[in-house]
C-alpha positions in Angstrom: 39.3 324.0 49.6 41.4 323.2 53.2 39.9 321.0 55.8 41.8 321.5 59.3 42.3 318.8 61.8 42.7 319.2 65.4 42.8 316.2 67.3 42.3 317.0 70.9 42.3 315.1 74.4 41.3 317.0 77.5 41.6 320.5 76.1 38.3 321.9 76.8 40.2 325.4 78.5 41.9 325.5 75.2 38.4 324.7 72.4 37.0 327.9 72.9 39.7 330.4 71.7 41.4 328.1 68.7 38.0 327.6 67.3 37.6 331.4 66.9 41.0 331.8 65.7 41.2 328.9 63.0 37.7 330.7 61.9 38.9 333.9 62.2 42.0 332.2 59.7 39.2 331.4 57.3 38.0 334.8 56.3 41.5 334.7 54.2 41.8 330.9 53.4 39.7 328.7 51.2 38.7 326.4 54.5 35.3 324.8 54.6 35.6 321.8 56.9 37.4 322.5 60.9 37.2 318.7 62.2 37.9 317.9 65.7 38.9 314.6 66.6 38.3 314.1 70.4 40.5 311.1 71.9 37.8 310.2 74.5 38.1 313.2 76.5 37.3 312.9 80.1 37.3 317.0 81.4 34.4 317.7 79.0 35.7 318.8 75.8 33.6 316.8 73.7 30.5 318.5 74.9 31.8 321.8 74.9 32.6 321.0 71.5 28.5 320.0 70.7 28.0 323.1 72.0 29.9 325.7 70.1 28.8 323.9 66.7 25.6 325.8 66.0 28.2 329.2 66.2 30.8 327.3 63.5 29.1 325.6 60.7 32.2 324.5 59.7 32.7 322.5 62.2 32.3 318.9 62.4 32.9 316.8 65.3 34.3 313.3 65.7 34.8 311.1 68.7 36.6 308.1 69.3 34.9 305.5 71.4 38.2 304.6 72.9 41.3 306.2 73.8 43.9 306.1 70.9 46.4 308.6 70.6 47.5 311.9 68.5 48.2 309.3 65.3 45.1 307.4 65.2 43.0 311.5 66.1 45.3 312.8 62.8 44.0 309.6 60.6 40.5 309.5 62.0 40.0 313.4 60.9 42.2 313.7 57.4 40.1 310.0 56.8 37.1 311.6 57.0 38.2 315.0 55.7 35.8 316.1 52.4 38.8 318.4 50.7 42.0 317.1 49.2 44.1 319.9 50.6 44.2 319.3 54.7 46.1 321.5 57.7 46.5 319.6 61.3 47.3 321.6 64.0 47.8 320.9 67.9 44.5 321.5 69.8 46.6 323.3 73.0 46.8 326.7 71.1 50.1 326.6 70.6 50.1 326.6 67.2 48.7 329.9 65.9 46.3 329.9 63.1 46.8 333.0 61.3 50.4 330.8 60.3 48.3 329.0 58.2 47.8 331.5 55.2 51.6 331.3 55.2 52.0 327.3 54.4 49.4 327.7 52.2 50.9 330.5 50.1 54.0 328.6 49.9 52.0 325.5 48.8 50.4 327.4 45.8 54.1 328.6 44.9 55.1 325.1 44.7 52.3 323.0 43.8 52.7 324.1 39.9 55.8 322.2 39.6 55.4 319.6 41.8 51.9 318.8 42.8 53.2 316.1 45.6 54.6 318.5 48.2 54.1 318.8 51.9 54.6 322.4 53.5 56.0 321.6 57.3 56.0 324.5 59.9 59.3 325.1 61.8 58.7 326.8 65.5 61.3 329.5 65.4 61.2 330.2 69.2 59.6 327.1 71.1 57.4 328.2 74.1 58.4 325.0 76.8 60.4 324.4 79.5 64.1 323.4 79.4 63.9 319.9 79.7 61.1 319.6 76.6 63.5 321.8 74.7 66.6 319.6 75.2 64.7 316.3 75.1 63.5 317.7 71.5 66.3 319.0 70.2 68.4 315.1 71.1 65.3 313.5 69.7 65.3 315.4 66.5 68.8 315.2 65.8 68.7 311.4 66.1 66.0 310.7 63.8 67.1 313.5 61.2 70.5 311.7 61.3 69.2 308.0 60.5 66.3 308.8 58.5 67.5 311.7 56.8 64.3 313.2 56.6 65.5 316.7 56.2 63.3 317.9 58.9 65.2 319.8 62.2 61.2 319.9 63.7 59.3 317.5 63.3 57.2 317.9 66.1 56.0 321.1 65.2 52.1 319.6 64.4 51.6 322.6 61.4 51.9 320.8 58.5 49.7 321.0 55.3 49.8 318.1 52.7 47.5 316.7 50.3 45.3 313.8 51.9 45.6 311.7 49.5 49.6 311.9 50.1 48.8 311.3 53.5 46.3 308.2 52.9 49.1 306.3 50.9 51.2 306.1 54.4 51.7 302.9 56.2 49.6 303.7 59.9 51.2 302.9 63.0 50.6 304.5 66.3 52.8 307.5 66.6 53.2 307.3 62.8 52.6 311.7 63.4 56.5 311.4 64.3 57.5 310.4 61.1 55.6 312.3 59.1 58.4 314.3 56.9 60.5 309.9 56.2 57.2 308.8 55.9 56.4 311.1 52.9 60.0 311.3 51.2 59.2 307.0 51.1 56.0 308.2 48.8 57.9 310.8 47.0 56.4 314.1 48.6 58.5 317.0 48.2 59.2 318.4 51.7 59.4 322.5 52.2 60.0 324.2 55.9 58.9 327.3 56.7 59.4 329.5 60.0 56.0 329.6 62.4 55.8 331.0 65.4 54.9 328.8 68.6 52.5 330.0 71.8 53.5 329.2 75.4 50.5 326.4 76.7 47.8 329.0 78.5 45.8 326.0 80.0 45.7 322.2 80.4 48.6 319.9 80.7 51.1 318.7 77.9 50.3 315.1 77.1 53.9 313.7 76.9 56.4 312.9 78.7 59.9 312.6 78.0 61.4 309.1 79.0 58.7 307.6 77.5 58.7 309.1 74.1 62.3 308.2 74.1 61.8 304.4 74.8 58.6 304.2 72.1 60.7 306.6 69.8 63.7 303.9 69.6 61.7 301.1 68.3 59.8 303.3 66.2 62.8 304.6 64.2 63.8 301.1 63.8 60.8 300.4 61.9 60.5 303.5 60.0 64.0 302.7 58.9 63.3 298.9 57.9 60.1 300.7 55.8 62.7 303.1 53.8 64.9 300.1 53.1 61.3 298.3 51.5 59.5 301.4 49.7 58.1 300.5 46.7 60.2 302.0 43.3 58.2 303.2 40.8 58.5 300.8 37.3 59.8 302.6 34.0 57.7 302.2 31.5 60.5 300.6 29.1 60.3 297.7 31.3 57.0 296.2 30.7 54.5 295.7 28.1 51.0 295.1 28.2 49.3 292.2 25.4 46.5 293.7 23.2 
């Protein structure tokens, strides 16, 4: 079974119609859990939220009593998830649901042979302005280059992995970024597929560009310092237990 994980701050224009949609998903996906994560919203999405549960059973709501950010929203939820299989997705509605039966049918082809494997969604044609395009694309190159992460989009939030995959991260804030080095480190096989991406209908983004570049830099030193220390698995040949 899939449990999907939205984190969401101030997107109450936005809760409505991706609820539907996600459940709408679910009529041809094994989900059973939809949990939101609300990052101390202040426009009233929480209680819109309260309100559209008795319509989604699946549905389960989580808030954080203070404000943390989209990496502590994506631990909080797959933390709490109840199925081993999770999907996070952006709570603006730029992500579209119905691109989840598409990482999951790639995730049954490849689970078989490798059961550690994280499907990542790649935006094909990204719905933002100029500057979030070209701020992206710089970003992305950079951190592909030093991490080697194989990953050209990384900030597409789409992804399905196995929670427990996830659980065995080191947390940081802004640890989402690093998702695709962060899993390699653990061993997770990483596949891409194309998804399509939504222009924002309502709400505001919630980041910037100058400062994701100046958190980004220390970041990737870090992430970088934590590839240099991941932990290598022992062969067998060189120990032995005493009976």
């Amino acid at each position: 079974m899939i449990t999907v994980v939205v984190p969401v701050y101030n997107e109450k224009d936005n809760v409505t119609s991706l609820l539907h949609e996600i459940s709408e998903a679910a009529t041809e996906l094994p989900i059973s859990e939809i949990i939101y994560v609300d990052d101390c919203s202040g426009d009233g999405t929480f209680d819109l939220l309260k309100r559209l549960r008795p319509d989604y059973p699946a549905l389960r709501i989580i808030r954080h009593k203070h404000q943390s950010g989209q990496s502590a929203g994506l631990w909080t939820g797959v933390k709490a998830a109840g199925n081993d299989l999770i999907v996070t997705m952006d709570g603006d509605g730029q992500n579209n649901p119905a691109d989840m039966k598409i990482l999951f049918e790639v995730f049954e082809g490849h689970e078989k042979s490798n059961p550690k494997v994280m499907i990542l969604g790649e935006r094909k044609k990204r719905n933002d302005n100029w500057i979030r395009r070209l701020s992206s694309r710089f970003a992305n190159g950079l951190r592909a280059s030093l991490l080697k992460d194989q990953t050209r989009d990384t900030g597409c939030s789409l992804k399905m992995f196995r929670r427990r995959d996830y659980l065995n991260l080191p947390y940081f804030d802004h640890m989402h970024r690093f998702l695709p080095a962060l899993m390699i480190r653990e061993g997770v096989e990483l596949v891409h597929v194309p998804v399509s991406h939504r222009p924002r209908l309502h709400g505001q983004s919630k980041y910037g560009t100058l400062d994701r570049a100046l958190v980004g830099i220390a970041d990737l030193a870090g992430v970088l310092w934590l590839q240099m220390r991941a932990r290598r698995a022992i062969p067998d040949e060189t120990y032995e237990e005493l009976d």
